[in-house]
C-alpha positions as CSV (number, residue, x, y, z in Angstrom):
1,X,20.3,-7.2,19.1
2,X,21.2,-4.7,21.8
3,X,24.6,-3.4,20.3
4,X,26.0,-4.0,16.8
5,X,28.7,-1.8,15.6
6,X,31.8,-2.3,12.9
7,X,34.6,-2.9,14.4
8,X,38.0,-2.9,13.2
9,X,40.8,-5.1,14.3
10,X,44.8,-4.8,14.3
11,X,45.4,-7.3,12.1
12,X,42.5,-6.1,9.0
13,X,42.4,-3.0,6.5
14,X,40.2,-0.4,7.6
15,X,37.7,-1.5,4.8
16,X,37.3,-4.8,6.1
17,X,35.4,-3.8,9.2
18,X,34.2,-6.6,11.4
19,X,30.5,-6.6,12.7
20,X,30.4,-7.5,16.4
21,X,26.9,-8.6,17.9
22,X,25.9,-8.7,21.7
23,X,23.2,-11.1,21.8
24,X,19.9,-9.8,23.4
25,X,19.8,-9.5,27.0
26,X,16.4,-11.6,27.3
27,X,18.5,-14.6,25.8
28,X,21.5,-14.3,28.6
29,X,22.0,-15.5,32.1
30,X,23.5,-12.3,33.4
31,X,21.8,-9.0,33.6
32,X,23.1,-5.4,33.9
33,X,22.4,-2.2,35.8
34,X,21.6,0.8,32.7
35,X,21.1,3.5,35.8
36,X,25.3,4.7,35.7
37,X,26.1,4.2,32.5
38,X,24.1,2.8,29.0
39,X,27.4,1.8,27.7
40,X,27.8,-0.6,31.1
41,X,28.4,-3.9,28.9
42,X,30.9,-5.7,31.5
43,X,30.0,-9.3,31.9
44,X,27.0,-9.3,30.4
45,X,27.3,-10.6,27.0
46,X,29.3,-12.8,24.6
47,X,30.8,-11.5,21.4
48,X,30.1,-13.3,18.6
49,X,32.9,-12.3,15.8
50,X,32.0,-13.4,12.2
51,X,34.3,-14.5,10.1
52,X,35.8,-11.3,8.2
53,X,34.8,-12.7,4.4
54,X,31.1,-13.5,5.7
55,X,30.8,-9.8,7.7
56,X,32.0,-7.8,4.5
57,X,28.8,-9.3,2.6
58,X,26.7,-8.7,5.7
59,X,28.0,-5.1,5.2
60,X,27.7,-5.1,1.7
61,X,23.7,-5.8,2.2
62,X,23.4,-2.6,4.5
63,X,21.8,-4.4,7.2
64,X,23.0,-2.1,9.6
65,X,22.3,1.2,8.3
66,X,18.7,-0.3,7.7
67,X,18.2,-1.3,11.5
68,X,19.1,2.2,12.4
69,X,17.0,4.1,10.1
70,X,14.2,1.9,11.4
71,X,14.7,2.0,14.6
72,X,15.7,6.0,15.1
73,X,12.8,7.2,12.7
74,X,10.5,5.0,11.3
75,X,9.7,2.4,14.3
76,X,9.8,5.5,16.5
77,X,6.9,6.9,14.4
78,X,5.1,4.2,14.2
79,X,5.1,3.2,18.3
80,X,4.0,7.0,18.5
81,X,1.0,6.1,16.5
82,X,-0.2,3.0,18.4
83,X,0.4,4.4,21.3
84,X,2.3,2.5,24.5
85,X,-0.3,0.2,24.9
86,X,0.6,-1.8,21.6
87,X,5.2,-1.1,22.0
88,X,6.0,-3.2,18.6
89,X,9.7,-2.4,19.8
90,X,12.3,-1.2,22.2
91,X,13.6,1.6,23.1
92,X,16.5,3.7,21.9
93,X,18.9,4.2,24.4
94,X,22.1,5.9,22.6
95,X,22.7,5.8,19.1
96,X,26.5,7.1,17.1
97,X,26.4,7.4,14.0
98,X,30.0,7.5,13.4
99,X,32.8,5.9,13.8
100,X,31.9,3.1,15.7
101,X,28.7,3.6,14.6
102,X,26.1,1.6,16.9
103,X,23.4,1.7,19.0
104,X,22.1,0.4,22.5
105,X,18.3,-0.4,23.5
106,X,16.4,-1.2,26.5
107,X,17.1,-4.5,28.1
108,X,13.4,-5.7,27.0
109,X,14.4,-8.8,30.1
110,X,13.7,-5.9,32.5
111,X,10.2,-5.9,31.3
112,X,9.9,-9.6,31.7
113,X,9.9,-10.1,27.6
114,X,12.3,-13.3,26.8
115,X,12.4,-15.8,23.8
116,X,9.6,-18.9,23.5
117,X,10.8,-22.1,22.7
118,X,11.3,-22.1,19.2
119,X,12.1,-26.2,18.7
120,X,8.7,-27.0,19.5
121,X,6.8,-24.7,17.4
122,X,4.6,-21.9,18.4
123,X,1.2,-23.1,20.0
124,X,-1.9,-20.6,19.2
125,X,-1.8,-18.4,21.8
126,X,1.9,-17.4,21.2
127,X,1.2,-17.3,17.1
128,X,-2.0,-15.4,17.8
129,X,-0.1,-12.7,19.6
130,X,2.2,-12.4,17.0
131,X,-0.5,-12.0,14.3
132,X,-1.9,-9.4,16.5
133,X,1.5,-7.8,16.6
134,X,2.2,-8.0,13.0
135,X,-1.2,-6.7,12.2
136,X,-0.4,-3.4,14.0
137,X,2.9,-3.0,12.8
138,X,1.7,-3.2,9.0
139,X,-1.2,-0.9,9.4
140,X,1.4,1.8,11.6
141,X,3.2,1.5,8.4
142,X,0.4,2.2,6.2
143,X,-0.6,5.1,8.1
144,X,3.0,6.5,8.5
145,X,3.5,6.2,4.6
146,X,0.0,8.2,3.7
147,X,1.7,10.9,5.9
148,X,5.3,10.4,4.3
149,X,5.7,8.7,1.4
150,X,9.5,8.8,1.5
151,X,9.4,5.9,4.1
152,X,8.4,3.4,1.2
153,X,11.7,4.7,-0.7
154,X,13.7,3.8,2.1
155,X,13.1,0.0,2.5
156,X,13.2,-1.7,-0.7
157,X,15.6,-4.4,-0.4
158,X,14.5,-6.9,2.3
159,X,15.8,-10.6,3.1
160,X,15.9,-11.3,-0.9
161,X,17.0,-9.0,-3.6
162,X,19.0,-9.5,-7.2
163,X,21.4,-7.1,-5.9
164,X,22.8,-9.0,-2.5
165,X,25.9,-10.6,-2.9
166,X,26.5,-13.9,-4.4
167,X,27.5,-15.6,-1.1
168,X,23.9,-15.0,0.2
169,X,22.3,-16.5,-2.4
170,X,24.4,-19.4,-1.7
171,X,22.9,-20.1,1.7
172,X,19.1,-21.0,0.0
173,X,21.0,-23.0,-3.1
174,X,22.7,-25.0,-0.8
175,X,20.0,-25.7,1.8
176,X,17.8,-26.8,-1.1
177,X,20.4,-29.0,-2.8
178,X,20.5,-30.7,0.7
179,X,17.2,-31.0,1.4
180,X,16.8,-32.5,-2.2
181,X,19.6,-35.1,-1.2
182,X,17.9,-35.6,2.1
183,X,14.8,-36.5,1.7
184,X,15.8,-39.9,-0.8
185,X,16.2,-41.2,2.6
186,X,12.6,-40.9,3.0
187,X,10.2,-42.9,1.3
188,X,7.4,-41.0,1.5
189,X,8.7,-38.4,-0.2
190,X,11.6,-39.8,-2.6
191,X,10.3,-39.0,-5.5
192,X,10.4,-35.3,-5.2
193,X,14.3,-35.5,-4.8
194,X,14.2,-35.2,-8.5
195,X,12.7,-31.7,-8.6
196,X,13.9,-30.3,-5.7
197,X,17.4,-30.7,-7.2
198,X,16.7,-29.1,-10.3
199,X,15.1,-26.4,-8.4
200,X,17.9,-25.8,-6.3
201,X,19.3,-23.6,-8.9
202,X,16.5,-21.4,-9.7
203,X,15.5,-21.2,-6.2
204,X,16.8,-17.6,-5.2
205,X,14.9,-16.2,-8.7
206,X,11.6,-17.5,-6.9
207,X,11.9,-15.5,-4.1
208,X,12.9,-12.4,-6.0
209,X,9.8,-12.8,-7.9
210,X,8.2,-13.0,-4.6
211,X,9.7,-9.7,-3.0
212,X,8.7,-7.7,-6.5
213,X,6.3,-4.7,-4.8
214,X,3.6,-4.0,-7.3
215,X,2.3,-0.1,-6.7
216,X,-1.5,-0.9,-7.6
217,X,-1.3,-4.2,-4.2
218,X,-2.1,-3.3,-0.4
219,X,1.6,-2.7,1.1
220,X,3.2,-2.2,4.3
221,X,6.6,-2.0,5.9
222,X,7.3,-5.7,6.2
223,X,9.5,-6.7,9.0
224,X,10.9,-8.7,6.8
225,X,12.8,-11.2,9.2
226,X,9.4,-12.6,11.2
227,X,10.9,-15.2,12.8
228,X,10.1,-16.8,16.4
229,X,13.9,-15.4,16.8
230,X,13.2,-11.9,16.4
231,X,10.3,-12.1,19.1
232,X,10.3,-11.7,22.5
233,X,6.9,-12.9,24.9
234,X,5.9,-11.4,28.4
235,X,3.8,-14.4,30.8
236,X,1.4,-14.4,33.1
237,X,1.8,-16.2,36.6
238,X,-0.1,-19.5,34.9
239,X,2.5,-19.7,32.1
240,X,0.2,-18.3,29.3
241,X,1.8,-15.6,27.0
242,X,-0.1,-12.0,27.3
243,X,2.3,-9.5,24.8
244,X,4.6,-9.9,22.7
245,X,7.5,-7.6,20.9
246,X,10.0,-7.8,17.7
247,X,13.1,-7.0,17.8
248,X,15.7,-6.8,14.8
249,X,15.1,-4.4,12.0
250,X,17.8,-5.3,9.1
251,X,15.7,-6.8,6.3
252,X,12.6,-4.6,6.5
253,X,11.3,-4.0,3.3
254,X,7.7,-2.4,1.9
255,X,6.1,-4.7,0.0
256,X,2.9,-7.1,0.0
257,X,2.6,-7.9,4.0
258,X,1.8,-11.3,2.3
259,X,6.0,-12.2,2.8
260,X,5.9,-11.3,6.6
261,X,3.0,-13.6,7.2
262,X,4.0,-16.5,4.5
263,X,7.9,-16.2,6.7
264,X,6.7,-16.4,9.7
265,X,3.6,-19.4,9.0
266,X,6.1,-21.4,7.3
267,X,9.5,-21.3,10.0
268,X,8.0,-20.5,13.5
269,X,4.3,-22.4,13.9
270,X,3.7,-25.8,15.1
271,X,2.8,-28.2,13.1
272,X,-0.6,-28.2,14.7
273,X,-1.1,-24.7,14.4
274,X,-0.1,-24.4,10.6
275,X,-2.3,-27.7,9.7
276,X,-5.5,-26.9,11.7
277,X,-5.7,-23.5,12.4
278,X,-4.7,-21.3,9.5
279,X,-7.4,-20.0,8.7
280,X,-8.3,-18.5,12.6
281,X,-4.7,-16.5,12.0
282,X,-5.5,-15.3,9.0
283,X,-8.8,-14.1,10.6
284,X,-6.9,-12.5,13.5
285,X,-4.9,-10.5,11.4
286,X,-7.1,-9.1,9.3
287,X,-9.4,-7.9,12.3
288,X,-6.3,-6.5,14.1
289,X,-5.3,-4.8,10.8
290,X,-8.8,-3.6,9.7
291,X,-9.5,-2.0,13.6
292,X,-6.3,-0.7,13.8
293,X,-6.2,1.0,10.3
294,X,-9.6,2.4,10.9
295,X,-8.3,4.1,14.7
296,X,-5.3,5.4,12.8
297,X,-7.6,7.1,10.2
298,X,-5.8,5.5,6.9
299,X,-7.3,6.4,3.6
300,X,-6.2,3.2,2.4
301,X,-8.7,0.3,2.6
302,X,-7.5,-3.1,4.4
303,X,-7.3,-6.2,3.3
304,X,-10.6,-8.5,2.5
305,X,-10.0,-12.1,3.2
306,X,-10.5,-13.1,-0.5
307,X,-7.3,-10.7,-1.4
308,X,-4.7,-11.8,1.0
309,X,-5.5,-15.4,0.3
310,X,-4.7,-14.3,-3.0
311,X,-1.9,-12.0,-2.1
312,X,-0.4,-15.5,-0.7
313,X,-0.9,-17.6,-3.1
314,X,0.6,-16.0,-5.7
315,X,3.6,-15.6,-3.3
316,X,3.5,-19.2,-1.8
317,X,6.4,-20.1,-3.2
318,X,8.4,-18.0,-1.0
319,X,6.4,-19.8,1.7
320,X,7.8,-23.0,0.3
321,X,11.3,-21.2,0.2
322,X,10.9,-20.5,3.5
323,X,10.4,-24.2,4.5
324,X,13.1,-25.3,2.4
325,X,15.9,-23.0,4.1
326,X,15.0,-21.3,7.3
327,X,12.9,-23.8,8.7
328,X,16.3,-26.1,8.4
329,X,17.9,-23.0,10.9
330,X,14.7,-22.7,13.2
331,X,15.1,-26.5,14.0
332,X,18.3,-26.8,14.5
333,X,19.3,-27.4,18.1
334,X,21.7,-25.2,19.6
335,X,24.3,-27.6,20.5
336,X,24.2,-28.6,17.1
337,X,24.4,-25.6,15.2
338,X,27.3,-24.7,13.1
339,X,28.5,-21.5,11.5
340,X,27.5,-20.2,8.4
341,X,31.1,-20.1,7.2
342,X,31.8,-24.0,7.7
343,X,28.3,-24.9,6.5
344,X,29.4,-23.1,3.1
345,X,32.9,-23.2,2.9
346,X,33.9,-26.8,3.2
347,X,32.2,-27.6,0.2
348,X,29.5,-30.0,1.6
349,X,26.6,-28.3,3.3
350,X,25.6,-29.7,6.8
351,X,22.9,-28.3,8.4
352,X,22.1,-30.7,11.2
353,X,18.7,-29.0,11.2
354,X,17.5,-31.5,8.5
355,X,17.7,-34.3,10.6
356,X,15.4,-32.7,12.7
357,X,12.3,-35.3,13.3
358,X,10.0,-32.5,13.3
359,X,11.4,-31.1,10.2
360,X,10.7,-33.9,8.3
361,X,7.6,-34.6,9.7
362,X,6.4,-30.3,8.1
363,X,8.1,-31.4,4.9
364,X,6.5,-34.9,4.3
365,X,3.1,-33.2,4.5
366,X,4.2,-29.8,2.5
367,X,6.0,-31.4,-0.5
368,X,2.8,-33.0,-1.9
369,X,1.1,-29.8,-1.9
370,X,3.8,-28.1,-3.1
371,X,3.5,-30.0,-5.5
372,X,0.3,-30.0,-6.1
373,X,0.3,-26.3,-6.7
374,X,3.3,-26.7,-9.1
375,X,5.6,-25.0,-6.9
376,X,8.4,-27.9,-8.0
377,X,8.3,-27.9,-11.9
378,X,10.2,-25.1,-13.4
């Protein structure tokens, strides 16, 4: 995002801040001049204002205070290391750390950077970029973290924790219950309906499991939100997609950099892609990682291939977590989206996202192998 601040309105107690968002300026039809004034926002942007229940366990997670701590020290570090060649984010323009507290970047638009198209899955070249980008950002991290340790103390919470609030957990329970009633309206499938419901339940526990860091494992500062969302693409004359940048910090958390990959494989790659060319990814990151690690003079050994296949399969079922909830967001049309507050308020979760055609085209093919692996049975 290119502002977010708690806000506080006439009508709410001063601790039930609101958190407004201005949506980044490569998603929006109108630009803005920085040169007078960083804080120029006029016209530029819409304000999207949670509801005031939903923002308090937003706040409650610390989202905020994470994206600043990443972006003022820790990504700042770490673009310092790679070197502006290889920019994993943009820039700090003004931050205030008190009352509002916020911050405003770089318009990354300026730089020709905007979103890809994220209903369609990305194609090879954009995933490969984003591999590449992801590679460097874990070994900056691993580098950073030899030098000061302290950074691993200071992102230990991520997307999925035991300690979040209630409500959050609620949003994978209830996609999962959904998908479970879902799919007995397709045959190939049916059968798992069963499973999926009893599941349901015990779903959030799985990807607690998953986000446990073990001290004697290869970890980085995950992104911990790698999404097709949080990624911005710069293009050549011809269309094709030459760099690529992340943006939004909130759920960074150090841990195996098996969770960023296993995220981002399993909500933001084509079908194609995921089903034919896995295995080139996984090569791509581990060469980006290796050579990277290696110019940055780590003492800690990369990845071999034979360990992160590991690393992920003993985390998979965060991958099938993954496919079960946020895939549901990632295809859901705009037009059809609804807020997070009526999808779990009224009682009956509706995400129109699981009518998607392509989603149920990912999920007949992954729920035998889920399966299969014995990601279902309890």
């Amino acid at each position: 995002m290119l502002l977010k601040a708690p806000h506080e309105r006439e009508d709410m107690q001063n601790e039930n801040p609101m958190l407004l968002e201005i949506e980044d300026l490569a998603s929006l039809d109108h630009m803005y001049d920085l040169d007078h004034s960083i804080l120029a926002l006029r016209g530029i942007a819409r304000f999207h204002v949670a509801s005031v229940a939903f923002c308090e366990k937003i706040i409650e997670m610390d989202v905020f205070h994470i994206e600043m701590l990443m972006m003022s020290d820790t990504l700042d570090k770490m673009n310092k290391l790679l070197g502006p060649k290889h920019r994993l984010s943009a820039k700090i323009l003004y931050m205030q750390n008190e009352n509002p507290t916020f911050l405003v970047m770089e318009d990354l638009a300026s730089l020709d950077f905007r979103m890809a198209d994220r209903l369609s899955g990305l194609d090879l070249d954009h995933s490969i970029l984003v591999l590449h980008g992801l590679a460097r950002f874990h070994a900056a991290s691993v580098a950073l973290c030899e030098k000061e340790p302290k950074q691993k103390e200071m992102y230990l919470k991520g997307i999925i924790n035991s300690q979040h609030p209630a409500e959050m957990k609620d949003i994978f329970i209830k996609s999962t219950k959904a998908l479970a009633d879902e799919i007995m309206n397709w045959p190939e499938v049916k059968k798992y309906s069963k499973k999926i419901a009893k599941l349901s339940d015990h779903i959030y526990q799985i990807g607690v499991t998953a986000f446990k860091m073990c001290e004697d494992e290869f970890n980085v500062i995950n992104h911990g939100d790698c999404n097709v969302n949080n990624m911005l693409f710069k293009y050549d004359n011809n269309g094709k997609p030459i760099d690529q940048i992340f943006v939004d910090f909130q759920l960074c958390v150090y841990a195996s950099p098996a969770l960023d990959l296993l995220y981002f494989l399993n909500s933001s790659v084509s079908f194609d892609v995921i089903e034919n060319k896995r295995d080139i990814l996984l090569n791509e990151y581990l060469g980006i990682l290796s050579t990277t690690m290696k110019q940055l003079n780590c003492k800690t050994q990369p990845l071999t291939m034979k360990e992160l296949k590991t690393a992920l399969k003993r985390k998979a079922g965060y991958g099938m977590m993954t496919s079960f909830t946020a895939l549901q967001f990632m295809l859901c049309h705009k037009t059809e989206a609804k807020d997070l507050d009526e999808m779990l308020g009224t009682g009956t979760y509706i995400n129109p996202g699981l009518k998607n055609e392509s989603y149920k085209k990912i999920l007949i093919r992954r729920l035998p192998l889920y399966d299969e692996w014995g990601l279902l049975d309890l």
